[in-house]
Backbone as a ProteinNet text record, in pm:
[ID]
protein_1_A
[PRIMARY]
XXXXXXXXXXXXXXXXXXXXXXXXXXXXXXXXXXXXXXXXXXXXXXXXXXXXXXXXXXXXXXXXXXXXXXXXXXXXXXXXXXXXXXXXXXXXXXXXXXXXXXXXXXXXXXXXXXXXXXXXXXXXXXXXXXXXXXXXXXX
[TERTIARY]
12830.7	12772.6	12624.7	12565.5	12455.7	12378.3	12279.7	12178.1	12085.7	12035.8	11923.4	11839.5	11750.1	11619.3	11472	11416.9	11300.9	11215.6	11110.2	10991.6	10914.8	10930.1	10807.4	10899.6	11003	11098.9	11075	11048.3	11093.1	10928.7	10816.8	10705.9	10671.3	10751.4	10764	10790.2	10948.2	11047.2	10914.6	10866.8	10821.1	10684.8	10658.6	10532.9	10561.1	10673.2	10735.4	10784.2	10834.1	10830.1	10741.9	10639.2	10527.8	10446.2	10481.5	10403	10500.6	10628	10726.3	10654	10679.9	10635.8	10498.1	10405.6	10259.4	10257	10297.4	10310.1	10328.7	10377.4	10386	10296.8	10183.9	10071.8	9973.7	9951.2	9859.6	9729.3	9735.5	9645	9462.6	9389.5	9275.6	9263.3	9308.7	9350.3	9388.7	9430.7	9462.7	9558.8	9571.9	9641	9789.9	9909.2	10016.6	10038.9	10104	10126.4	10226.1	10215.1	10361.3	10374	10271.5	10345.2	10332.4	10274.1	10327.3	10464.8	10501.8	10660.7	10787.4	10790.6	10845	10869.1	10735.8	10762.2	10835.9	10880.1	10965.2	11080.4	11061	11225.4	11304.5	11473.7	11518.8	11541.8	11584.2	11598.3	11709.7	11814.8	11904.1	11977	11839.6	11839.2	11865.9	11959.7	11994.2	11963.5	11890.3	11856.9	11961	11993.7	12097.2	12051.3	12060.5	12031.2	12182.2	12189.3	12304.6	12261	12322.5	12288.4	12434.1	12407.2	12536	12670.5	12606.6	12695.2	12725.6	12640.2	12628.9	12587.6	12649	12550.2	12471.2	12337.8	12251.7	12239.1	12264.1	12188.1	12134.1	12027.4	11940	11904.6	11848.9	11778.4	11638.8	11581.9	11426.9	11381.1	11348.3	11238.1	11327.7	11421.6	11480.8	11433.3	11511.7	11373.2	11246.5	11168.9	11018.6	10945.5	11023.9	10958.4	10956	10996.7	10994	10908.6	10907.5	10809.5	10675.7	10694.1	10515.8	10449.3	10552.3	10465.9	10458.2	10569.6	10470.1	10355.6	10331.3	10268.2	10109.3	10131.2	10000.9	9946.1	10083.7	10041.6	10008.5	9963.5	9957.9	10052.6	10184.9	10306.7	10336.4	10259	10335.7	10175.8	10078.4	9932.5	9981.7	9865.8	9816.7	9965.1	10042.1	10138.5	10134.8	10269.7	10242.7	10391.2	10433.4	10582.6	10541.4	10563.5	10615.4	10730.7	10747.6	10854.9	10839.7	10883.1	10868.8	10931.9	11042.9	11103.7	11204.8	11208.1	11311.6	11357.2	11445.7	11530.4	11558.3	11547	11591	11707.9	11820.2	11921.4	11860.2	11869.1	11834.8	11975.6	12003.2	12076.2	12086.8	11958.4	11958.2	11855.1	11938	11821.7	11900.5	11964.6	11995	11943.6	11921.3	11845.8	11894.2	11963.7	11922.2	11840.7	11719	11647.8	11677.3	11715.3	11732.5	11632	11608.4	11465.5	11485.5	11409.7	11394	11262.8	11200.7	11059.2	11045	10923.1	10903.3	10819.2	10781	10676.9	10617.7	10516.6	10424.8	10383.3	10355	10241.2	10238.8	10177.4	10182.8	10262	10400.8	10481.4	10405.5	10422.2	10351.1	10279.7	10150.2	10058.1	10123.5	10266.4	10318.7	10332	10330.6	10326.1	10492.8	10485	10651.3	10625.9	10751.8	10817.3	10941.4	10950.1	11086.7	11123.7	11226.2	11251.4	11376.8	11410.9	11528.3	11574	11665.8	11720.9	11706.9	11676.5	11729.2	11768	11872.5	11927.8	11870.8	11825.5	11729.1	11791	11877.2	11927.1	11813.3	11789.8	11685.8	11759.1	11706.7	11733.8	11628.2	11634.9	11489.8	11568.6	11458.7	11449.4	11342.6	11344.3	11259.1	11098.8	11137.5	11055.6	10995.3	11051.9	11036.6	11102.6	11119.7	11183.4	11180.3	11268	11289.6	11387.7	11387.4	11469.1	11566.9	11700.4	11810.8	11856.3	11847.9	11917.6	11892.2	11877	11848.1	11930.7	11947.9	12061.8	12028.9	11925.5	11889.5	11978.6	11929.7	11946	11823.6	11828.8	11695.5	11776.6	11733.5	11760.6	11711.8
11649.7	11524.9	11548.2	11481.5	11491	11379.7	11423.3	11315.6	11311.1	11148.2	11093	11015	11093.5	11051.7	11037.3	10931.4	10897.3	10987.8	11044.2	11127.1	11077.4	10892.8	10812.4	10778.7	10794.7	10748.8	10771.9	10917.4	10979.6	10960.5	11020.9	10962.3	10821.2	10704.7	10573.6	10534.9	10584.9	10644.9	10639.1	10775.7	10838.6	10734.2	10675.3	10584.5	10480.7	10390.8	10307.9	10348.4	10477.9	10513.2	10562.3	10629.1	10608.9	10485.5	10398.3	10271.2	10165.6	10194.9	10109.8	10178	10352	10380	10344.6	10325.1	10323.6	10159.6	10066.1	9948.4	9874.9	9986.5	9933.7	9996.3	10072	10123.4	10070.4	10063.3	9952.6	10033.7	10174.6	10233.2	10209.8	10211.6	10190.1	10018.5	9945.4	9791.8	9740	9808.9	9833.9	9739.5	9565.4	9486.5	9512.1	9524.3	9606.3	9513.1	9587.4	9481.1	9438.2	9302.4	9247.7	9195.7	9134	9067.1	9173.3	9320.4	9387.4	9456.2	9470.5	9507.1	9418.1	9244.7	9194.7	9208.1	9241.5	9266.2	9376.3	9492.5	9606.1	9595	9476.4	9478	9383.2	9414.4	9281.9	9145.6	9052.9	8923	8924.7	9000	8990.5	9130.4	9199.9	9315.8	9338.9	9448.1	9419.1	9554.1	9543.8	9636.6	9688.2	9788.2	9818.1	9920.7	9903.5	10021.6	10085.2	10157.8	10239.4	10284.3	10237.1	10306.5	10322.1	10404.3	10456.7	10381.7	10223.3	10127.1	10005.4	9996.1	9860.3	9921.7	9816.2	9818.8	9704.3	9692.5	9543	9565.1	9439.1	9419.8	9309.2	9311.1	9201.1	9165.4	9064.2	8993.6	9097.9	9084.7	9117	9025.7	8910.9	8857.7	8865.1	8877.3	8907.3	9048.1	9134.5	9265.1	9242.8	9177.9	9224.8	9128.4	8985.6	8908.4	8988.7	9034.8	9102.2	9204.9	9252.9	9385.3	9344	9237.8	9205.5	9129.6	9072.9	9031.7	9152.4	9235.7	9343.1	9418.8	9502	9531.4	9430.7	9293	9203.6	9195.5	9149.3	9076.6	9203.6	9302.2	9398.9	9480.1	9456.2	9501.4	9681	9690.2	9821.5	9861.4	9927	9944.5	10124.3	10126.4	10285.7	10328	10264.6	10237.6	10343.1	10473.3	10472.3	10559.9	10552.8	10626.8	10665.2	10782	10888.2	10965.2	11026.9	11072.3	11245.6	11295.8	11475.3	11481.7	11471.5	11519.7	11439.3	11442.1	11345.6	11402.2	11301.2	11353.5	11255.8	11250.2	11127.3	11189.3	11084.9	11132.9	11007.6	11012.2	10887.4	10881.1	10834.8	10774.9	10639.9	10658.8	10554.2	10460.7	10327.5	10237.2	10255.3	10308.7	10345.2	10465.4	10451.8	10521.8	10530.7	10691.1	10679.1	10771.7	10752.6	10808.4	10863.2	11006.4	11032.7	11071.2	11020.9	11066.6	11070.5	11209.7	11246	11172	11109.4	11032.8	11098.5	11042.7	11051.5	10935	10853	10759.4	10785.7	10745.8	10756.6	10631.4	10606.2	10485.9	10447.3	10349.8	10276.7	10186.7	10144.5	10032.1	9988.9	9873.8	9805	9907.6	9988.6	10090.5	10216	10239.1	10362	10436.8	10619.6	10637.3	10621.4	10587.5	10606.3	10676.6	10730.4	10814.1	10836.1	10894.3	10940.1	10956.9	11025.5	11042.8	11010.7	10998.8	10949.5	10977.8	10921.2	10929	10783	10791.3	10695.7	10699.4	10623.8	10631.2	10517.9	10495	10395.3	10361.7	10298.4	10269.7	10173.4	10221.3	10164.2	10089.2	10031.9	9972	9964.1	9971.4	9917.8	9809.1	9686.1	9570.3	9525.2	9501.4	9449.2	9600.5	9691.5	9789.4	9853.6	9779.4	9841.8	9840.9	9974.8	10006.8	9939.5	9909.4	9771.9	9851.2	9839	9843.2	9797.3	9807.4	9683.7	9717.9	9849.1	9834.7	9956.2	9968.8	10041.5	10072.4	10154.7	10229.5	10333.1	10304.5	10430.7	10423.9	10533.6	10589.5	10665	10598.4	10694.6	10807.9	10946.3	11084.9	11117.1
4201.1	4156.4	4126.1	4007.7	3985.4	4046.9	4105.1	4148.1	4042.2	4033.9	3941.5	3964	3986.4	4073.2	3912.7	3916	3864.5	3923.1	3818.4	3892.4	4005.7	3946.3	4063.2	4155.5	4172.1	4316.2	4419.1	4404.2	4553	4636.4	4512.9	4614.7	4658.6	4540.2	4602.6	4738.8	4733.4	4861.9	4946.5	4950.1	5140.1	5114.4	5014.6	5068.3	5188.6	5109.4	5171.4	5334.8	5336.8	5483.2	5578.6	5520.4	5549.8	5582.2	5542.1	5555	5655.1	5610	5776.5	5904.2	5916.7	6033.4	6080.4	5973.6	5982.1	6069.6	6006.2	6021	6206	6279.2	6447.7	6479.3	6436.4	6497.1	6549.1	6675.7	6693.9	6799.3	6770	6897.8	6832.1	6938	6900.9	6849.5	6948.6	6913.5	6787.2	6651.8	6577.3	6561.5	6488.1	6496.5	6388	6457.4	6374.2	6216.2	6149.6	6008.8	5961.8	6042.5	6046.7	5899.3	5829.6	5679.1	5608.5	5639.4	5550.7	5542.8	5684.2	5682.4	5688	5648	5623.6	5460	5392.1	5232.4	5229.5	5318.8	5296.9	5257.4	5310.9	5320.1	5198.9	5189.2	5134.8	5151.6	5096.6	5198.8	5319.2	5254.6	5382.8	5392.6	5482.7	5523.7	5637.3	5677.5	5866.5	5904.5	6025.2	6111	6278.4	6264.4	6363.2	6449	6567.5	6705.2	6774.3	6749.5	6825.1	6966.5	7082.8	7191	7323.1	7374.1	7474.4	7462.9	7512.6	7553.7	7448.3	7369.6	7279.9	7122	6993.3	6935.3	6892.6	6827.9	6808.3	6693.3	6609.4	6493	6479	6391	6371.3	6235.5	6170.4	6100.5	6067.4	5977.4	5940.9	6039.4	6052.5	6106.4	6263.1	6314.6	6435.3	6500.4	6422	6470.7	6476.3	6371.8	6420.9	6504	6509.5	6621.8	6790.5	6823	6974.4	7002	6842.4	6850.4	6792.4	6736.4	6685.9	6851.2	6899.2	7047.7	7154	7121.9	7260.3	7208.9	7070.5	7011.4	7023.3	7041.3	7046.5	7144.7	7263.1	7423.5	7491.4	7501.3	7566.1	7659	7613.6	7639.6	7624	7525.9	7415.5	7394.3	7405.8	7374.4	7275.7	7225.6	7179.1	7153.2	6996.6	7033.4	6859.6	6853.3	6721.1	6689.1	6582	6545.5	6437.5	6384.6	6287	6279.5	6134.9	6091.6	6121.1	6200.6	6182.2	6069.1	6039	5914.6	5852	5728.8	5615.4	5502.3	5480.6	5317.9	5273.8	5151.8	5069.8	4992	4905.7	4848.3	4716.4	4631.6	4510.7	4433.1	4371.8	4268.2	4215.8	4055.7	3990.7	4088.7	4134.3	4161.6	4345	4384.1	4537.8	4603.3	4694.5	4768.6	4931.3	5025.5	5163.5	5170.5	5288.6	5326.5	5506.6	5559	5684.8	5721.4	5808.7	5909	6065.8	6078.4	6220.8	6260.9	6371.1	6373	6571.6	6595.2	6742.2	6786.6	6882.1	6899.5	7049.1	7043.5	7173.2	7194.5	7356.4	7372.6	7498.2	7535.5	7678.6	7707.2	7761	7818.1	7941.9	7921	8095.4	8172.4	8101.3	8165.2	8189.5	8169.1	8178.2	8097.8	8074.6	7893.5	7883.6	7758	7666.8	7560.1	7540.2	7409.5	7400.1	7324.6	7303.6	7110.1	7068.5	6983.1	6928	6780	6774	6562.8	6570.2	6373.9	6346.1	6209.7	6113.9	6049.2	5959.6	5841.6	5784.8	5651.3	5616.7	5492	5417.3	5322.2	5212.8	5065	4980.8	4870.2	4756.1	4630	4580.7	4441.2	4343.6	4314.7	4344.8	4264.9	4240.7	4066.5	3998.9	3973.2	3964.9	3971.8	4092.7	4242.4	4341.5	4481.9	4492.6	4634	4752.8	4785.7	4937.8	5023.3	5135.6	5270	5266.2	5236.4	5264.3	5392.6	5454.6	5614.9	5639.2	5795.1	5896.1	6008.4	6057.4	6157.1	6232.6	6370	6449.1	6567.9	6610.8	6766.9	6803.7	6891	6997.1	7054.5	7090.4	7138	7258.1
[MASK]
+++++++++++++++++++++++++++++++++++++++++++++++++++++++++++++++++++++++++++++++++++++++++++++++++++++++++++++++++++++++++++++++++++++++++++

């Protein structure tokens, strides 16, 4: 199968992921950017967590309401996630993006981390790349 990828896609692509992960960063009191990562996304985009026992999915504004208040109330401090490594697959105006990421920070004064995958499913609409859904596991 041939893949068909636009020249401006793919660096579109890792902007956009670059800028989700950028977006819960809040170290150095660094207030996170919540209306900018509601524009990531589509309107009815769902976000999913895979873990041992359960899985969750949510809403756009369902995911990020829980995480824009620990990120604020001092829940989650010096708080930041990146991608070690990714791949995008394109075709046309679809897009998945897999990413390996890691995050660091403070929970209730204790450090946290941990690492984990995503699978990040994209679309162009209207000349630009949006989020339609998300599917991690933490590692």
């Amino acid at each position: 199968m041939e893949i068909r990828v636009n020249s401006r896609s793919l660096p579109e692509i890792e902007r956009l992921i670059a800028t989700f992960y950028a977006a819960f960063d809040n170290r150095n009191s660094r207030p996170p950017a919540i209306a900018e990562l509601r524009q990531m996304f589509t309107a009815q985009a769902t976000i999913t967590r895979l873990t041992p026992d359960r899985i969750e999915t949510w809403t756009t504004d369902a995911f990020i309401a829980p995480r824009a208040a620990m990120l604020s109330d001092g829940t989650l401090t010096e708080f930041h996630e990146w991608e070690v490594d990714g791949q995008t697959t394109a075709f046309d105006s679809i897009a998945s993006h897999c990413s390996h990421y890691r995050k660091a920070g403070m929970l209730n004064g204790a450090p946290y981390g941990g690492e984990g995958r995503k699978f990040i499913q994209l679309c162009r609409i209207d000349d630009r790349w949006l989020i339609s859904s998300i599917l991690w596991q933490d590692v």
